[in-house]
Structure formats: C-alpha cells, structure tokens
py3Dmol code that shows the C-alpha trace and the ligand (Angstrom):
import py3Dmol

protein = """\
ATOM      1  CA  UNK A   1      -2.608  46.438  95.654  1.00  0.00           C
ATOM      2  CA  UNK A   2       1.088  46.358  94.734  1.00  0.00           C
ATOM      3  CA  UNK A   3       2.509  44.197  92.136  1.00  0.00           C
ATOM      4  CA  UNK A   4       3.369  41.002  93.013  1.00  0.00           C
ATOM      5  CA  UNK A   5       6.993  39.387  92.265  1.00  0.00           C
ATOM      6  CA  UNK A   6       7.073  36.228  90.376  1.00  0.00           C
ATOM      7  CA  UNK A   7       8.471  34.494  93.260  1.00  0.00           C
ATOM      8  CA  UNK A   8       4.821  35.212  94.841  1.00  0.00           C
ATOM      9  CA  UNK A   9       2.779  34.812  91.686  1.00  0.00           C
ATOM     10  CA  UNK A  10       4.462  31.421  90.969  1.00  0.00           C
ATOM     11  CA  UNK A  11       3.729  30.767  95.099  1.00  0.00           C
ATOM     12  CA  UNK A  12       7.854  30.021  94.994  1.00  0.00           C
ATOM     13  CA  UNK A  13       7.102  26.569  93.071  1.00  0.00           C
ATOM     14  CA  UNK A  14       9.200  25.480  90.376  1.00  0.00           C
ATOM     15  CA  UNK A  15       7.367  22.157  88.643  1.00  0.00           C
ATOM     16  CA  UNK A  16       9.911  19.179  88.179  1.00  0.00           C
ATOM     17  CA  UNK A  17       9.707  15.683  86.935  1.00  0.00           C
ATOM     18  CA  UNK A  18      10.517  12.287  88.372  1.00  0.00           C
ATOM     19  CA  UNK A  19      12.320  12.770  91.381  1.00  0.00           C
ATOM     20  CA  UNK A  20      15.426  10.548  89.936  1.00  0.00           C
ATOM     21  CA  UNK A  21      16.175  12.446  87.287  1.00  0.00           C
ATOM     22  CA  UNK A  22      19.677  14.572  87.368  1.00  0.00           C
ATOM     23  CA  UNK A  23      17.141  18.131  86.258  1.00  0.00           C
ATOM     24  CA  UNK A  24      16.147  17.786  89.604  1.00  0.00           C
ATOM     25  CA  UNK A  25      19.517  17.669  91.257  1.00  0.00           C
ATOM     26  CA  UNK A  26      20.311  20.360  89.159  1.00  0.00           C
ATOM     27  CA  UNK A  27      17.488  22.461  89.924  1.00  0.00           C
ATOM     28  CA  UNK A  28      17.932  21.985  93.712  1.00  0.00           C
ATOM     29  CA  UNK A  29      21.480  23.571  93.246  1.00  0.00           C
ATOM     30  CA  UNK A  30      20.060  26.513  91.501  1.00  0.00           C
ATOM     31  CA  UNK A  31      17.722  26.821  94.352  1.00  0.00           C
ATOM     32  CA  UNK A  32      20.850  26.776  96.455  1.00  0.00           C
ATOM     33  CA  UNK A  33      23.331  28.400  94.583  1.00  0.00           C
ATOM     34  CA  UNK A  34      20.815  31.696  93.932  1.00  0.00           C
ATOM     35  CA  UNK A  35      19.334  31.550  96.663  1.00  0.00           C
ATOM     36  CA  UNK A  36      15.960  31.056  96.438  1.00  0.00           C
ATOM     37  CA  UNK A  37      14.662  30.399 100.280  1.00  0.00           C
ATOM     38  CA  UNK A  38      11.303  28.459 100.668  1.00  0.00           C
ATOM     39  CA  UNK A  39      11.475  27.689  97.260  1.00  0.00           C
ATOM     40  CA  UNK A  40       9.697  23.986  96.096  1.00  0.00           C
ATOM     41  CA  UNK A  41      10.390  21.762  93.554  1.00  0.00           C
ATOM     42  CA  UNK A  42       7.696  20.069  93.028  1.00  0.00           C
ATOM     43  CA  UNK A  43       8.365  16.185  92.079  1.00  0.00           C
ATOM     44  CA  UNK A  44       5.924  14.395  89.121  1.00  0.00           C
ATOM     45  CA  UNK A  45       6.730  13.338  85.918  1.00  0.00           C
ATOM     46  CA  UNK A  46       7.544  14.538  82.432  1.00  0.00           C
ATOM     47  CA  UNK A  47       3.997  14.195  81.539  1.00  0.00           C
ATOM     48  CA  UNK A  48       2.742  15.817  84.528  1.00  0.00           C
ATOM     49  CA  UNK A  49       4.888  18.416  83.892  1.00  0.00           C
ATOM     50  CA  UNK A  50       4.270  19.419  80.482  1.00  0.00           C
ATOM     51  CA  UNK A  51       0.427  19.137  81.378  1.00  0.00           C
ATOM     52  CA  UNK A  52       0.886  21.607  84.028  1.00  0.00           C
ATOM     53  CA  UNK A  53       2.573  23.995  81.513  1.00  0.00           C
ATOM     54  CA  UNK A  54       0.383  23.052  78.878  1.00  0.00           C
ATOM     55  CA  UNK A  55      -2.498  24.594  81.132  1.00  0.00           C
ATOM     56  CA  UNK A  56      -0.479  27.740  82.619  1.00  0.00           C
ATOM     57  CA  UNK A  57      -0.063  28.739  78.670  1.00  0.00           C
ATOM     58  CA  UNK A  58      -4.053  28.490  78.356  1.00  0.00           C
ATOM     59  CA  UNK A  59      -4.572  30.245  81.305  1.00  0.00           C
ATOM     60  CA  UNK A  60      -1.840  32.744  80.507  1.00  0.00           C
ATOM     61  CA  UNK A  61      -0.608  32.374  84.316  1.00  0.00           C
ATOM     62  CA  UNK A  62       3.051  32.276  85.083  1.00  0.00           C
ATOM     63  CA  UNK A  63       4.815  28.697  85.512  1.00  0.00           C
ATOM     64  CA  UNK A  64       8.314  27.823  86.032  1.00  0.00           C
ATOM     65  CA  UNK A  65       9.401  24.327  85.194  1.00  0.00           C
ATOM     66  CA  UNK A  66      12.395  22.578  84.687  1.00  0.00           C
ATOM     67  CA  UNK A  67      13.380  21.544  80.888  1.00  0.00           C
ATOM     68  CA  UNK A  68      15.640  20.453  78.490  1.00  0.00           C
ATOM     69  CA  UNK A  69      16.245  20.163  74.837  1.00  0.00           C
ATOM     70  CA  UNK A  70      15.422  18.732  72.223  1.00  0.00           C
ATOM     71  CA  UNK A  71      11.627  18.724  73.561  1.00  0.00           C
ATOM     72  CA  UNK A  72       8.839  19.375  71.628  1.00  0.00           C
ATOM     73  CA  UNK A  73       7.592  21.718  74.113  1.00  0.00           C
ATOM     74  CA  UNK A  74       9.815  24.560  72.479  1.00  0.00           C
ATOM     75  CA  UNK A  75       8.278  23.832  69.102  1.00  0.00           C
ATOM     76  CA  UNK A  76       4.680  23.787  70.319  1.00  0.00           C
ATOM     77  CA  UNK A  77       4.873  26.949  72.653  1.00  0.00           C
ATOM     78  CA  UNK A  78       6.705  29.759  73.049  1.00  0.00           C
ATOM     79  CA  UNK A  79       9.706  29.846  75.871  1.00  0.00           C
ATOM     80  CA  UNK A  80      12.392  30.747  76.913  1.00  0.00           C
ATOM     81  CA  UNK A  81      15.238  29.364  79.349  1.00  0.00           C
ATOM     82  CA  UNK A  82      16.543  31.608  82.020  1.00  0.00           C
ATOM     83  CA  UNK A  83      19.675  32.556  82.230  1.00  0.00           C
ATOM     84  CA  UNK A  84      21.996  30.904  84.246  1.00  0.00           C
ATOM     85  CA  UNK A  85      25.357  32.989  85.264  1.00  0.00           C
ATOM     86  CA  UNK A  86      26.353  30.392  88.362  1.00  0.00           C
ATOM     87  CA  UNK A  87      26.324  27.786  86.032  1.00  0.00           C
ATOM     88  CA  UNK A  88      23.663  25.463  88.539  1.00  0.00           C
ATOM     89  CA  UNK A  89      22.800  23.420  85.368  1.00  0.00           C
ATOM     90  CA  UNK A  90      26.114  23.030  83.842  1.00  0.00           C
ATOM     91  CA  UNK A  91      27.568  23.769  80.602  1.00  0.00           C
ATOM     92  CA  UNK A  92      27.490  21.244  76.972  1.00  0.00           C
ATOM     93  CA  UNK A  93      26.790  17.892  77.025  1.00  0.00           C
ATOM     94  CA  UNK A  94      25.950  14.847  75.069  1.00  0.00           C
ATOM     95  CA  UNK A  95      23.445  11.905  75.314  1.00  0.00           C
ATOM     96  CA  UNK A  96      25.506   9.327  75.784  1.00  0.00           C
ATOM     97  CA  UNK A  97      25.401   5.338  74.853  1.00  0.00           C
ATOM     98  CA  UNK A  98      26.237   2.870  77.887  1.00  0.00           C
ATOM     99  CA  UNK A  99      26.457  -0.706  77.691  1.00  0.00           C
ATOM    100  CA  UNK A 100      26.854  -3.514  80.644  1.00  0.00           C
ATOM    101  CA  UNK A 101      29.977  -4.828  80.936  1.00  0.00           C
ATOM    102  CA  UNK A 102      30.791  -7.878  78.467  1.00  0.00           C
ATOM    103  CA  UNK A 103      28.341  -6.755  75.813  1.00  0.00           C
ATOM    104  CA  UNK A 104      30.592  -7.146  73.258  1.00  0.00           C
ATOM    105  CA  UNK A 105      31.929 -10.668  73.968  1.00  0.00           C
ATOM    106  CA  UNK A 106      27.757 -11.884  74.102  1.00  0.00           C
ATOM    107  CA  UNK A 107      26.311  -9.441  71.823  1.00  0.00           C
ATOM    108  CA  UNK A 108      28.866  -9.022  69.570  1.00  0.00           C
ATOM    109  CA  UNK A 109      26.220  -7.021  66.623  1.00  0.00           C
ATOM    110  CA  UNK A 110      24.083  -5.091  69.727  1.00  0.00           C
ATOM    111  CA  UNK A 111      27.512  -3.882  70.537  1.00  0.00           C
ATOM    112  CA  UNK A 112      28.335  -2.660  67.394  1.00  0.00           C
ATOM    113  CA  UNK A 113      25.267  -0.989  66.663  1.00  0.00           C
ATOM    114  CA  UNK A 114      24.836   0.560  69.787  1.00  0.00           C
ATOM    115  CA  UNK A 115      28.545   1.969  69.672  1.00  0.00           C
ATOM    116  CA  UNK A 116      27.939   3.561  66.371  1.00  0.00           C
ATOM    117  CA  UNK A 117      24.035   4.809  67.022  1.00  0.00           C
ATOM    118  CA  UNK A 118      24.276   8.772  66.368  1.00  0.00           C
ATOM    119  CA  UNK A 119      21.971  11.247  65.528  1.00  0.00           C
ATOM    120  CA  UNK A 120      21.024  15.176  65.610  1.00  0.00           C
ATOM    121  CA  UNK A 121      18.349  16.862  67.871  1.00  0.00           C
ATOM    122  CA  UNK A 122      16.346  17.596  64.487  1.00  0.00           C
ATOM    123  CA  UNK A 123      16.409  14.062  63.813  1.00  0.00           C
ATOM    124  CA  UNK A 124      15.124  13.106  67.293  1.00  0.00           C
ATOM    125  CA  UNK A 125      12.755  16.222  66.997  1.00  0.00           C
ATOM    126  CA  UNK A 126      10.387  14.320  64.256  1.00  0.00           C
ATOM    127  CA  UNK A 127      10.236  11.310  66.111  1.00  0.00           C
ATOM    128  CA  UNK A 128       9.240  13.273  69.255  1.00  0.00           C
ATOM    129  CA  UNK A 129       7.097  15.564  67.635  1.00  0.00           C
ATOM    130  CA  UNK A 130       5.097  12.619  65.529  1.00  0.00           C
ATOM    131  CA  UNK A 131       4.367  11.247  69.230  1.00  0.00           C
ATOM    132  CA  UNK A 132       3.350  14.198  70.768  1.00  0.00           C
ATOM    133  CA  UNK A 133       0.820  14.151  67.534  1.00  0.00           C
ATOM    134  CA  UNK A 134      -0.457  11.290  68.696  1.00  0.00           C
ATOM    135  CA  UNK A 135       1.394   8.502  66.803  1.00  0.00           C
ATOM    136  CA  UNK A 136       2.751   5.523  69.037  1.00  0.00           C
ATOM    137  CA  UNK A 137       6.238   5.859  69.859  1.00  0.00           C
ATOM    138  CA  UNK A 138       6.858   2.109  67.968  1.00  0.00           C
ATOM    139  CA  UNK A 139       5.473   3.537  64.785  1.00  0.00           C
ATOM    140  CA  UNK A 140       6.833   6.989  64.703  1.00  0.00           C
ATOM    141  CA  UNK A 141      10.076   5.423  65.354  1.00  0.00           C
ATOM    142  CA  UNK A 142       9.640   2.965  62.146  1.00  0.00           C
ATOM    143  CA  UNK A 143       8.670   5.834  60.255  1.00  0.00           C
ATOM    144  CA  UNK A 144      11.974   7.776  60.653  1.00  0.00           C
ATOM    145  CA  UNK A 145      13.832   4.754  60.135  1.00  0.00           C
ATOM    146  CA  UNK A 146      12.265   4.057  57.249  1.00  0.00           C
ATOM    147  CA  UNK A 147      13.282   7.988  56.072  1.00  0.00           C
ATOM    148  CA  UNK A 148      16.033   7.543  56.850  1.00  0.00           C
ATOM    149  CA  UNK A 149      17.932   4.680  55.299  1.00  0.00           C
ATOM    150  CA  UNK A 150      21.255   6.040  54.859  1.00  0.00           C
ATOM    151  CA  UNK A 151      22.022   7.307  58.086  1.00  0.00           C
ATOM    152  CA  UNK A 152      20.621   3.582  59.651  1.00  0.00           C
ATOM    153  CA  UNK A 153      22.795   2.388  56.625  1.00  0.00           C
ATOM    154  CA  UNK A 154      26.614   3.609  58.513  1.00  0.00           C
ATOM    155  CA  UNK A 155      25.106   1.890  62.088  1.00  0.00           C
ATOM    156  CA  UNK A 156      24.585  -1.233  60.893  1.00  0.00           C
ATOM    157  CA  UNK A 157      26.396  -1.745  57.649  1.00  0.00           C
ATOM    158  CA  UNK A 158      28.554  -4.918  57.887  1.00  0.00           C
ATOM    159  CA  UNK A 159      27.196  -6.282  61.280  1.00  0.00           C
ATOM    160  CA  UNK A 160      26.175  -9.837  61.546  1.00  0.00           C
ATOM    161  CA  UNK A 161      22.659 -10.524  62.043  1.00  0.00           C
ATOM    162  CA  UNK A 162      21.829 -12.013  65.564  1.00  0.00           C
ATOM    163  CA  UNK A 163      18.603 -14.704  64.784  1.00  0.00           C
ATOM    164  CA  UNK A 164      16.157 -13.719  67.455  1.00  0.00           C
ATOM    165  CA  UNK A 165      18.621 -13.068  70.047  1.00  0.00           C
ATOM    166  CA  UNK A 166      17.007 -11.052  73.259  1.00  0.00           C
ATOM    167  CA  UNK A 167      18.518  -7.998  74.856  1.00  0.00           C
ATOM    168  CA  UNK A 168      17.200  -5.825  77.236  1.00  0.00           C
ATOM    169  CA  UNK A 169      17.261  -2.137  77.183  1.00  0.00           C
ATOM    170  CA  UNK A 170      16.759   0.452  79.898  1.00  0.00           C
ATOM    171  CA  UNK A 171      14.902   3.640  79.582  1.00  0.00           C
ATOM    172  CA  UNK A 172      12.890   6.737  81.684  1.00  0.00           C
ATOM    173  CA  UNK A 173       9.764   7.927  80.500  1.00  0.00           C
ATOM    174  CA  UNK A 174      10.839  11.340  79.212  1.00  0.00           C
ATOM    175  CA  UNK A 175      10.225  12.346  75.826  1.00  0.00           C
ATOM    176  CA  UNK A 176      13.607  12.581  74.527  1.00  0.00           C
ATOM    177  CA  UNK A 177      14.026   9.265  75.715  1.00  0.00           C
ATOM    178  CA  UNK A 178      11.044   7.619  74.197  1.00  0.00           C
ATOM    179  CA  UNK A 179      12.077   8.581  70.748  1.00  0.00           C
ATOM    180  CA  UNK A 180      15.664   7.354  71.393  1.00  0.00           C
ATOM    181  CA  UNK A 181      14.921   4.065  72.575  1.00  0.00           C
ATOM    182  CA  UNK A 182      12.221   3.253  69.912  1.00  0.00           C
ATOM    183  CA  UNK A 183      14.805   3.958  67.167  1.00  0.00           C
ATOM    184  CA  UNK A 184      17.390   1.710  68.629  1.00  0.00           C
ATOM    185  CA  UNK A 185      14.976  -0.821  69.499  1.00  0.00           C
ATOM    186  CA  UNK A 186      13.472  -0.901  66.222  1.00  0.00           C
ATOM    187  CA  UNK A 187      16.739  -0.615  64.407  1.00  0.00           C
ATOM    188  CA  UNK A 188      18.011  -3.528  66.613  1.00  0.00           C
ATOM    189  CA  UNK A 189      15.022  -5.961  66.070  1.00  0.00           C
ATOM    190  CA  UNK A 190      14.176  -4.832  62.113  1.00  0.00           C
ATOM    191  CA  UNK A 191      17.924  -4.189  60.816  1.00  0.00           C
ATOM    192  CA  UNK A 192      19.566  -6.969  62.821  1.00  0.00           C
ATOM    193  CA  UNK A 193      17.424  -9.777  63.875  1.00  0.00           C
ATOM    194  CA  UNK A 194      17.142  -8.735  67.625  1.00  0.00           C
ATOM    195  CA  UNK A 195      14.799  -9.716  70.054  1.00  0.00           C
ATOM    196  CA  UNK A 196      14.198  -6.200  72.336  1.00  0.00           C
ATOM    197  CA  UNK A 197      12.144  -5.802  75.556  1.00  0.00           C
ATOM    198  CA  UNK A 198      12.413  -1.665  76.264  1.00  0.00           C
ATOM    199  CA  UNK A 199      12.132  -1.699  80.261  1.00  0.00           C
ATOM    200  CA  UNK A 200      10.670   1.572  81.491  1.00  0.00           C
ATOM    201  CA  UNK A 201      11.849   2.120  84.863  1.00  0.00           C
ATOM    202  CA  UNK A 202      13.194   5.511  86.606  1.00  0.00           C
ATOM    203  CA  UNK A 203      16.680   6.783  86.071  1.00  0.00           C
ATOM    204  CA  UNK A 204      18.170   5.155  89.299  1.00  0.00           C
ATOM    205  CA  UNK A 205      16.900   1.975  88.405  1.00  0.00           C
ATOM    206  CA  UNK A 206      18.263   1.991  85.076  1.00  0.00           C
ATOM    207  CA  UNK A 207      21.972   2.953  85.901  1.00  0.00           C
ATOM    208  CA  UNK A 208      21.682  -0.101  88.159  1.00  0.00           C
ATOM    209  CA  UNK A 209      20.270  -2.131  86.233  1.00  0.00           C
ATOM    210  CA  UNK A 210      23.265  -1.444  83.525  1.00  0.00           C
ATOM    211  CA  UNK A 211      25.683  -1.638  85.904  1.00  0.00           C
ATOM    212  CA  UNK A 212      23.953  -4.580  87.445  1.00  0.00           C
ATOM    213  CA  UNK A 213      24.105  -6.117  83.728  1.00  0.00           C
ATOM    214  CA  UNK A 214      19.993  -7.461  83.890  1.00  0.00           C
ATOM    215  CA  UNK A 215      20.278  -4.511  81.520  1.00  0.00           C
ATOM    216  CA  UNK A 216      22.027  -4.824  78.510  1.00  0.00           C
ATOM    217  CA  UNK A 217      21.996  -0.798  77.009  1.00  0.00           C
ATOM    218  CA  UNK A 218      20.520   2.212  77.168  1.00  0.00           C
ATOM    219  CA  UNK A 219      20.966   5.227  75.567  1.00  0.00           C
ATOM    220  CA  UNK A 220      19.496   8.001  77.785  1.00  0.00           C
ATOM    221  CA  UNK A 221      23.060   8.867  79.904  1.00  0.00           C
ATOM    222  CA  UNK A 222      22.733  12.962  80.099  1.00  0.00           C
ATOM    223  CA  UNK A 223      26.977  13.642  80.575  1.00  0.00           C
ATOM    224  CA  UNK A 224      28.999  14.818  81.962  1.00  0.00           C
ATOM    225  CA  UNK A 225      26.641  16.641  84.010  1.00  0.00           C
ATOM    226  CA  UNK A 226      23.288  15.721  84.430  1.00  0.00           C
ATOM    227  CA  UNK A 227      23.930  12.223  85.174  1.00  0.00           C
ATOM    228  CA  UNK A 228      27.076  12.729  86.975  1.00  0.00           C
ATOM    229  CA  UNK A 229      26.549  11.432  90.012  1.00  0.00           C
ATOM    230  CA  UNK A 230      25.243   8.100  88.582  1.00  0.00           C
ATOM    231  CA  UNK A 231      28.692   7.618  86.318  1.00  0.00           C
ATOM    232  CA  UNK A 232      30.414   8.254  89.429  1.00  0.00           C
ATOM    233  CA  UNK A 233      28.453   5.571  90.891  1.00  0.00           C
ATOM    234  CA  UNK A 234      29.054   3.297  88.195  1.00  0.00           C
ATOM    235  CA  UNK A 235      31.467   4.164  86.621  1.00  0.00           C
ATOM    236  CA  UNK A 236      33.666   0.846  86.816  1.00  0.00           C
ATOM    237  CA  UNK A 237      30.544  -1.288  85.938  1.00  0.00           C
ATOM    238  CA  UNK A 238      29.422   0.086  82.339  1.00  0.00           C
ATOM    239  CA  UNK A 239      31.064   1.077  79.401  1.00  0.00           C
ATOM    240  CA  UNK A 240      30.589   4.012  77.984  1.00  0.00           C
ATOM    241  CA  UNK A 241      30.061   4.107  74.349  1.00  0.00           C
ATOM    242  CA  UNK A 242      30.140   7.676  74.025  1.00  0.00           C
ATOM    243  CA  UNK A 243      27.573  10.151  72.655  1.00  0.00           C
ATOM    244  CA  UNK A 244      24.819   9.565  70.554  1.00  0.00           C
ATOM    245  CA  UNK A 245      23.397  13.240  70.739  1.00  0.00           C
ATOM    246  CA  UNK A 246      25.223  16.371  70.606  1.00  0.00           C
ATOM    247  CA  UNK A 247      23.733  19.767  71.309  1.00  0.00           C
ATOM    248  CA  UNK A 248      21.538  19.397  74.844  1.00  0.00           C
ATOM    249  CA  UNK A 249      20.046  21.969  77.553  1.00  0.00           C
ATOM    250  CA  UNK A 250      18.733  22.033  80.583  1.00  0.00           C
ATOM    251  CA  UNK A 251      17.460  24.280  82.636  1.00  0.00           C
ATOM    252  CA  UNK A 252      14.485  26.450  84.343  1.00  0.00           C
ATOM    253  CA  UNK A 253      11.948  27.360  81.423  1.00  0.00           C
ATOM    254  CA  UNK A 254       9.029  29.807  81.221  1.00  0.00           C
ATOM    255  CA  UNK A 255       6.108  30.677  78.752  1.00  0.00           C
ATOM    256  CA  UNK A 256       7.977  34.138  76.849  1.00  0.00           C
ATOM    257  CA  UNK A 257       4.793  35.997  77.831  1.00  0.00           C
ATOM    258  CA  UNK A 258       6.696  36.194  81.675  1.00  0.00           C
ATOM    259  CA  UNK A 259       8.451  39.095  82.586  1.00  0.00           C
ATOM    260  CA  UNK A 260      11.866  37.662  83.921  1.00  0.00           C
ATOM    261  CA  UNK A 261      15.181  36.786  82.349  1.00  0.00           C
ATOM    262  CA  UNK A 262      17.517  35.082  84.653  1.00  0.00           C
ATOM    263  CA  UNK A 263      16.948  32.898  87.890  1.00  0.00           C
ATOM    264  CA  UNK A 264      18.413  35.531  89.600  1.00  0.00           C
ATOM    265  CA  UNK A 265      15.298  37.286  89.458  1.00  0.00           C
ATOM    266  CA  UNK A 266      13.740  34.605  90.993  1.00  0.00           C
ATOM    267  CA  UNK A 267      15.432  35.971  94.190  1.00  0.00           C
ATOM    268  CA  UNK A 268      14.010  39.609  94.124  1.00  0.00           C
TER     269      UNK A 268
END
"""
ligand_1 = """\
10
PBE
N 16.121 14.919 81.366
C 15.899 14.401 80.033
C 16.847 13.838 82.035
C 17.750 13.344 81.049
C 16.893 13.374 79.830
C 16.921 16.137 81.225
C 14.846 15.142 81.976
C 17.382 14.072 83.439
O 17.171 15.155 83.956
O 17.939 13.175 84.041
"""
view = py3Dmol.view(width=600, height=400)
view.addModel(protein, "pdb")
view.setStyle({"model": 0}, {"cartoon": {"style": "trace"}})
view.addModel(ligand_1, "xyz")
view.setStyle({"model": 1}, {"stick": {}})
view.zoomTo()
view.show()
C-alpha cells in the first residue's frame, strides 16, 4: 500500500480541551483559514488531552493536539508547534490579571496585590512541573513562595493586612492555570491575612462570574487574543489589571518524531 498522509493517519482529528476555552476558537479558525475539510476537533479537557498525547508518544503513533506555553508537556516530551503563516492563533500575548469592578474600594490589599502579581514562564514552570510530579498544587505553590521571598517581597510590600477577609477567585482547570492561582491564593491568604475559596469552573463561567462580580479575580485572561471574544463581552464590567505573564503560545503541537512542519501540511 501507499503511504498514508497525516491527515489520514491522524483520521483528520486534532485533540482539544474544554470546549470554552479560546485554543479551541482558535483552532477552529485554523481549520477554516487552511482549510482543512472534515477535519474534528475533538472537545475534552486539559487532562484528557495530555493523556491522549501522553499515550500517542508510547505508542509512537502520530497525534495532533492543541497547546500552549508554558506547559510542562514541552519539558517532559519532545514537540514541536507547527507553523502558522495565516496567523489562525495570533501573535504575542500576556496572561493577564482581571478584577470585578469595585475591588479596590472593598478589597483595598487584594487589589493591590493582585495589580502588582508578576512572574516569568520559568517561574510558573517549577510550580507546574512539581505538580505534574505529583505534588498538590497547594503545596507546590507554598514551596515556590517560600523560594522565592523577594520577588513575593515587591507584591506585597507595604499592603495592609486584611484579618480573615474572604474573596473569591475564578479559575479553569488547565495547568498553567493551576499553578497561577495557587500562588496568588496562597500569597493572598499567607502574606496578607486573606480568606480564599479558588472556584474551578470553565472559562465562560469565569469571565461571568468576574464580570458578574460573585467573582472577585482571576488571573487566567489569555490577551489580546485568546480570550478576545470574552473581553469584548465584558469588557465594561472588569478591570483589567494588566499582565502577569509575558512570553505565551498557542497553537497545534506534535510529538518531533512526526514528519510535518506547518498546518498547511495538514491540507495535503
Ligand atoms: N489555554 C491555557 C487557555 C488559556 C490558558 C491556552 C488552554 C485557553 O485556550 O483559553
């Protein structure tokens, strides 16, 4: 028999995530923009996701999923992105910070914090890397913290403590996420006297409930791109605190061992 194209070896599937997150709005463009007829992306979860790659690299098969940096996946196998010369996924963006509306006036030291909470991917790297290792996310978080003194030094340094205030952040399950939110949260309750209930719910959810204000923060806004369509939504009901991440990608990812470079391939 012939050699088969990836397209068929892949059976035109590209694995997603949760259906509500902006990769997959991104990844349904690229399916567009190049393209790729009777293509599927598959909807799941982060963790079903990197399972199903997880198993493709055993099996040395060929996989297609959509990711994003920082992940741990790129330290723990080896991939690449494919190249993307429409531009489906966008160019540079931040993780940004958003608050609900009249934060600062009731949470005057959340506020604060939050506005000035900044780090690098290699930070966020060890905190998602010690989970992936098994640690929980609470204690892998207090463990960088505790490393890490004089950066948590400049986002706190002169704020009043809050005695046992509550405040409720908003997060999605994904991995770059986890580690964000258990640094903040832990920062807010250990540093500055915080009460801090981290609500998992999807990413449509927690726009609204931002915007809504049942939410008080979160920290897991992918701009300008990724999330785009939920700032537009929004947009006049948060604030945006700006970014607390520099230097994120998304995109369609595959195990190195595949022999295809740009999702215009995907087309042949
Ligand atoms: N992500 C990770 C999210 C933002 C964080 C890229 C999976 C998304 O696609 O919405």
């Amino acid at each position: 028999g012939g050699t088969k194209s990836v397209a068929e070896q892949v059976n035109r599937q590209i694995i997603g995530i949760d259906p509500g997150a902006g990769i997959m709005k991104s990844a349904n463009k690229a399916i567009e923009t190049y393209g790729l007829k009777d293509w599927k992306l598959v909807e799941g979860s982060g963790a079903a996701m990197t399972a199903a790659l997880d198993k493709a690299i055993k099996d040395k098969k060929p996989i297609i999923v959509t990711g994003w940096t920082p992940h741990w996946m790129f330290a723990k196998y080896e991939l690449k992105y494919l190249s993307d010369p429409k531009n489906a996924f966008g160019g540079d963006e931040q993780i940004h910070t958003i608050a609900r509306l009249g934060l600062k006036t009731d949470h005057p030291s959340a506020y604060a914090a939050l506005d000035r909470f900044e780090w690098t991917p290699d930070d966020m790297a060890v905190v998602m890397g010690a989970v992936q290792d098994g640690k929980k996310p609470e204690q892998a978080a207090k463990d960088w913290v505790d490393a890490n003194a004089d950066k948590v030094g400049k986002w706190i340094e002169g704020i009043d403590k809050a005695d046992g205030k509550s405040l409720k952040l908003g997060y999605v399950a994904w991995d770059s996420e986890i580690a964000s939110t258990n640094v903040i949260k832990y920062v807010l309750e250990s540093k500055l006297g915080y009460k801090v209930t981290a609500l998992q719910v999807e990413a449509g959810p927690m726009w609204a409930g931002v915007a809504g204000g049942d939410t008080d923060a979160m920290v897991a806004a992918w701009l300008p791109t990724t999330h785009a369509d939920y700032l537009d939504k929004y947009k006049d009901k948060v604030e945006d605190l700006g970014p607390n991440l520099n230097g994120t990608k998304t995109g369609l990812v595959v195990p190195a061992y595949m022999d295809i470079d740009s999702i215009e391939d995907l087309a042949k």
